[in-house]
N, C-alpha and C positions, 0 to 999 in steps of 0.2 A: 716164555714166562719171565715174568720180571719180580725183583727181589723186592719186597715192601719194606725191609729195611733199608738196604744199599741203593736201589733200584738200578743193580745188572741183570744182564740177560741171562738165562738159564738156561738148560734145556728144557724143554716140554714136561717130560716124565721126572725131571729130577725134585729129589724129596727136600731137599736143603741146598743152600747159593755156593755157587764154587768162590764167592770172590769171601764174604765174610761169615757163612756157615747157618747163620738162620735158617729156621724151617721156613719152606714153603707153602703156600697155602694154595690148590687149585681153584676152588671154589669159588673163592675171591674173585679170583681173575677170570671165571666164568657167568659171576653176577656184573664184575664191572662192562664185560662185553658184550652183556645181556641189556646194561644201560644205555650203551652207546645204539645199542639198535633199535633201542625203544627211541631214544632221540630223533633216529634219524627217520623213522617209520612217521614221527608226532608232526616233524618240519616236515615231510611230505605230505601230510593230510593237509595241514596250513595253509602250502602252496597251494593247492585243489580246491579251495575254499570259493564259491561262488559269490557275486552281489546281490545283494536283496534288490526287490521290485523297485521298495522306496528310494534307495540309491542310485539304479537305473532311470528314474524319473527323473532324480536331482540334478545327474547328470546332461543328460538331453535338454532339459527347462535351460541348464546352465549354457549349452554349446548353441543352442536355438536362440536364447538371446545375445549371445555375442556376434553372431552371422545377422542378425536385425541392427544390432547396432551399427555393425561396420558398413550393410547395407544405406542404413538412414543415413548414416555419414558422408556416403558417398553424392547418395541422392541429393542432401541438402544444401551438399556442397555446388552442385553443380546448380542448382534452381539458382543458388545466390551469388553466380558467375555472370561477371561482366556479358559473355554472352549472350547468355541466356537472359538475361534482359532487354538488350538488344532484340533477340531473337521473338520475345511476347509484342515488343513494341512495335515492330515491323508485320507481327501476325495484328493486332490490333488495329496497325493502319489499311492493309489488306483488307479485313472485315468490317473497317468502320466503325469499329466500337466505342467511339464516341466517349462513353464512361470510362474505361478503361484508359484510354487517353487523354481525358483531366486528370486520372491520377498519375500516369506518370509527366504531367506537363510540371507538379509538385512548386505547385504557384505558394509561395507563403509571403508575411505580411498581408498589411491591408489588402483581400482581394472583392473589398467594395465593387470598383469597376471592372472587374476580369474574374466576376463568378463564376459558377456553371453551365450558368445559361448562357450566358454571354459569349463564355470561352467554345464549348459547344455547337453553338451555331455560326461558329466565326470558321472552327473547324471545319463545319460540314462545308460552307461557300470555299472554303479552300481547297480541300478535296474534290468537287465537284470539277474545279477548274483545273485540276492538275490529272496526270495521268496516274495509275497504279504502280503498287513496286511486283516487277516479276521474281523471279528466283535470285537468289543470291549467295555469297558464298563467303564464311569469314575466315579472313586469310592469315590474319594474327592480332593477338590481342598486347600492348606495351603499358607499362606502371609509369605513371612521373609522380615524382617529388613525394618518395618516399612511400607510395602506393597508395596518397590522397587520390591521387587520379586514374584513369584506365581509358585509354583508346582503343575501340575495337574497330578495325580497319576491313571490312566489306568487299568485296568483290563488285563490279561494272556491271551485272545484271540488274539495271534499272533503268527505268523507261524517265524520260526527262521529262523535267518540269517538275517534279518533287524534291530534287539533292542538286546538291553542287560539289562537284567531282574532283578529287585532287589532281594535282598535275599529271600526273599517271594515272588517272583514270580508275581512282582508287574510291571511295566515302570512309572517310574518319567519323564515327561518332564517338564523343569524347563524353564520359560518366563523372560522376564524383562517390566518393565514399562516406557514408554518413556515421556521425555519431554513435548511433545505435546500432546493435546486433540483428542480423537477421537470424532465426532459428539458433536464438540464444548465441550460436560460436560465432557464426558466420559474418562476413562483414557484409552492409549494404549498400547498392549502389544504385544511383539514380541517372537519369540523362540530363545533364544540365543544359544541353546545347538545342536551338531545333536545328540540330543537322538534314534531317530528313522533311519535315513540318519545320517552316520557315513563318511560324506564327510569334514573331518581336513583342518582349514583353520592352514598355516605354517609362521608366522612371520621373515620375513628381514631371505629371504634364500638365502645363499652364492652358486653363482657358478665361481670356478677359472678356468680359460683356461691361454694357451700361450695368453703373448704380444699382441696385435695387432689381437686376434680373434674376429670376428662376432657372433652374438650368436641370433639364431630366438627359441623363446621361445610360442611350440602351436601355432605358425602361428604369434606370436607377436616379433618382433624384440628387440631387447633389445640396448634402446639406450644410450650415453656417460651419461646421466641423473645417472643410477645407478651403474654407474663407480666409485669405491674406489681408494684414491688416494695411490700410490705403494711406496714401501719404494726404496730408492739407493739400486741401484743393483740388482733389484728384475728383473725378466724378466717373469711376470705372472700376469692375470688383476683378480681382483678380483671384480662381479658385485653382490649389494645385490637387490633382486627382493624385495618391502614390503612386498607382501604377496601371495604365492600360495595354491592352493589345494593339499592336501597328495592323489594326487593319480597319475596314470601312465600319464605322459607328451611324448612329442615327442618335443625334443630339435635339434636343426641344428648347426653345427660350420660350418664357414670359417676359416681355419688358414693359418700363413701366409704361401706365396706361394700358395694360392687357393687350399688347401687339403679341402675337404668336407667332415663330417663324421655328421651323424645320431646316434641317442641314442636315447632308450626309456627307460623312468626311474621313480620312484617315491619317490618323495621327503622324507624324514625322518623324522620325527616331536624330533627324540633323537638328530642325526649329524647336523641338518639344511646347510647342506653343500653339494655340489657337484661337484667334482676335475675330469677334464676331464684328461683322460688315453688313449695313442694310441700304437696300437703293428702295427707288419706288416701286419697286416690281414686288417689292416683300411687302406692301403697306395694302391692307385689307380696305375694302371701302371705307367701310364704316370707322378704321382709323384714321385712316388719308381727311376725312371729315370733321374727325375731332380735330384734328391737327391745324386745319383752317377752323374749326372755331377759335380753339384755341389763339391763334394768330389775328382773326380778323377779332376780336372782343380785344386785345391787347390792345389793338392799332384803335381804335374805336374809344376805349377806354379814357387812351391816352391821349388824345387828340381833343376830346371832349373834356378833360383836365383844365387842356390848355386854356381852351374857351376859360372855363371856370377861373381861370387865373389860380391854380393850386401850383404849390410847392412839388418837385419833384418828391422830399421828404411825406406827403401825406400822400401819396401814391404807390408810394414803394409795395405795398402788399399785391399790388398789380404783378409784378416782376417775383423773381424767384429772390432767396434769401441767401445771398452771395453778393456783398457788395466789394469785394476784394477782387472779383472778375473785372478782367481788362474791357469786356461787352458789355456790363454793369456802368462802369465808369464814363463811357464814353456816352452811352444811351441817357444816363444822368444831365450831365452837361448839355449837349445836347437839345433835351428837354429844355430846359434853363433856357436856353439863346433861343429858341423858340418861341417861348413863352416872350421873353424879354419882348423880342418883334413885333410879334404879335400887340403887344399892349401897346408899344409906340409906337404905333403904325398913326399917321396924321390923317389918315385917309379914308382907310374900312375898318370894320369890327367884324373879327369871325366870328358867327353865330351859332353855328353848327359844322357837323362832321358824322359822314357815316361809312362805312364800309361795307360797297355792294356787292363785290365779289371776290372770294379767294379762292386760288386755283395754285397748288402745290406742286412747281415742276421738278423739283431734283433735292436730295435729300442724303445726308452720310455723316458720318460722325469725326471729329476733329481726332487728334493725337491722344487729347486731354479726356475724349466720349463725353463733349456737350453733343448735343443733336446740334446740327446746321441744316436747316431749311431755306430753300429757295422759292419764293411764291409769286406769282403776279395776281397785284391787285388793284380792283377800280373803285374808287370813291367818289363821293361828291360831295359840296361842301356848301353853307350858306353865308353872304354878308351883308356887311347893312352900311353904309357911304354915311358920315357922319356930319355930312354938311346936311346934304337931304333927306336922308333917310330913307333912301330906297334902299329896297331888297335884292340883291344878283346872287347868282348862286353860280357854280359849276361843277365841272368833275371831269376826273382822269386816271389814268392809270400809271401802273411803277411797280419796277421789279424788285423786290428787297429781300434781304437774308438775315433769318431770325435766328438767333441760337438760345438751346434749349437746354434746362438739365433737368435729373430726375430729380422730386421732392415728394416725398411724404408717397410715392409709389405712383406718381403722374410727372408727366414734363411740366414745367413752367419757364415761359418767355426770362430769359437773363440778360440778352440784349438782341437793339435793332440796329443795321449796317445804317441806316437811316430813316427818318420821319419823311411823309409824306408834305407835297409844296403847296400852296394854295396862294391868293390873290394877293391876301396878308403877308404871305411873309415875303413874294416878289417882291411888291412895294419897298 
């Protein structure tokens, strides 16, 4: 018992403190120890206290989504590893899934000539011709420059004719990292290379034609858009496509005069250029035909001028409108000392000129894309002897080389290697 005064110890039954003499009080110290074990009875019930249902719910909801989170996280992370891109694009090549495979080919800019369709069926003749990829195994994956990039290095189970194999007998396909997020954290990555599909995209490739030609590229027209603008004098269009596929195209001209010619070709990734080329074997009848009207009405024309005593000046609409041409000039002149002959001849008067046959042997286009034709032809001519007046005539033949440019969306004659001879002008 302890003293509520002093607070020493007592003994049990003593009635007052041996240390300062107060009464004791038992009672007291029978409620205070009555309090401590109510205390200690209230924090035992406490402790024993159970969760409510609602808490137990709060709980679980709470533990159930943190196990999904850490889950997705993992998950997400792996779908948007180098890998595992790798891994869908080597399953997609397997299957031939064709869609799948324009999107990760991730063609941007102009994809004018390297659409879907385009890219797709370029795909499949590629595949066709190559063999399948078998199993394979990837053996490590490397970051460069700063983890813009990621090489993911392949194992040798591949059947040849689709990869090109490191010197060790390895396939690197090499990724890029894009600006944007995959699954909001994750980074993206793409294939930039065809390491495996060897399908060459070919930057701003040149194709020149005549003047005034059409040009359907793969089913895609090619419009004034990728028209270069031509220097004086030039008489050839020069179109740069942004960007095709290095592989086999099917190209269509219109030239002028509605000549049609087909090409199938594949782009160059060395030249990026392609210069359209025509012989006789491209010339339709019924062009090859105009082409000798064309030519034989020139010669015809111009010959029967002569007679006339005209000026090369009131002829000129005969001839194309280009008088800065070096085959202009010449065929000018020319004319001129013809005519000259002609009229001083002391002896005959040419009275006529006709052209009986033109026959178109060989045909190609200069550096500059005039047309240069090659034709033989037979004419015959009449005269009149000016002492008597009789009538002779004759005729012959001669090989000559017409060139040609495009005007107003037809060729016209611009010049002739030479005029036809006749009795007159021997004289």
């Amino acid at each position: 018992m302890f003293c509520c005064e002093c607070g020493a110890k007592n003994k049990k039954d003593a009635l007052f403190c041996e240390e300062c003499g107060a009464k004791l009080d038992p009672i007291e110290e029978e409620e205070s120890s009555s309090k401590k074990e109510t205390k200690k009875v209230t924090k035992k019930k406490k402790k024993r206290k159970k969760l409510t249902k609602f808490q137990i719910i709060i709980i679980s909801a709470v533990t159930i989504a943190v196990i999904a989170l850490i889950v997705a996280f993992c998950v997400c992370r792996s779908l948007s590893s180098p890998e595992k891109v790798v891994e869908d694009y080597i399953t997609a090549i397997k299957t031939k899934d064709y869609n799948k495979l324009y999107k990760y080919a991730n063609i941007q800019g102009d994809s004018t000539f390297i659409n879907k369709e385009i890219y797709m069926e370029a795909l499949e003749n590629y595949l066709s011709q190559n063999s399948d990829i078998s199993d394979y195994v990837v053996e490590s994956t490397t970051y460069q420059r700063g983890n813009l990039y990621a090489v993911v290095t392949l194992g040798t189970a591949f059947n040849s004719g689709i990869n090109t194999e490191n010197s060790d007998g390895t396939v690197s396909v090499r990724l890029t990292r894009e600006k944007e997020k995959q699954f909001l954290f994750f980074p993206k990555w793409t294939i930039t290379d065809n390491d495996l599909i060897n399908l060459e995209k070919i930057e701003n490739f040149e194709i020149i034609v005549p003047k005034d030609t059409t040009i359907t590229y793969d089913g895609v027209k090619v419009s004034d858009k990728y028209l270069q603008k031509n220097e004086a004098g030039d008489y050839r269009d020069t179109y740069v496509l942004p960007q095709v596929l290095a592989s086999r195209a099917n190209i269509e001209f219109v030239l002028p005069g509605n000549l049609k010619i087909k090409r199938y070709m594949s782009p160059s990734t060395y030249s990026k250029e392609y210069k359209l080329s025509v012989t006789e074997d491209d010339l339709t009848k019924a062009y090859k035909e105009s082409l000798e009207k064309i030519i034989g009405d020139t010669m015809g024309e111009t010959m029967n001028s002569i007679i006339a005593n005209k000026k090369f000046e009131d002829i000129k609409d005969l001839y194309a409108d280009e008088e800065d041409s070096s085959y202009y000039e010449e065929i000018a002149d020319e004319y001129e000392d013809y005519r000259d002959s002609v009229e001083e001849n002391e002896y005959t008067s040419l009275t006529g000129f006709t052209v009986d046959e033109v026959d178109v042997s060989d045909i190609y286009y200069t550096n500059d894309y005039e047309l240069r034709v090659s034709a033989r032809i037979e004419y015959s001519w009449e005269e009149v002897d000016k002492d008597t007046g009789e009538t002779d005539d004759g005729d012959s033949y001669g090989y000559f080389t017409y060139y040609l440019i495009p005007e107003e969306g037809e060729y016209k004659v611009v010049g002739i290697s030479s005029l036809p001879s006749t009795i007159s002008l021997w004289w």
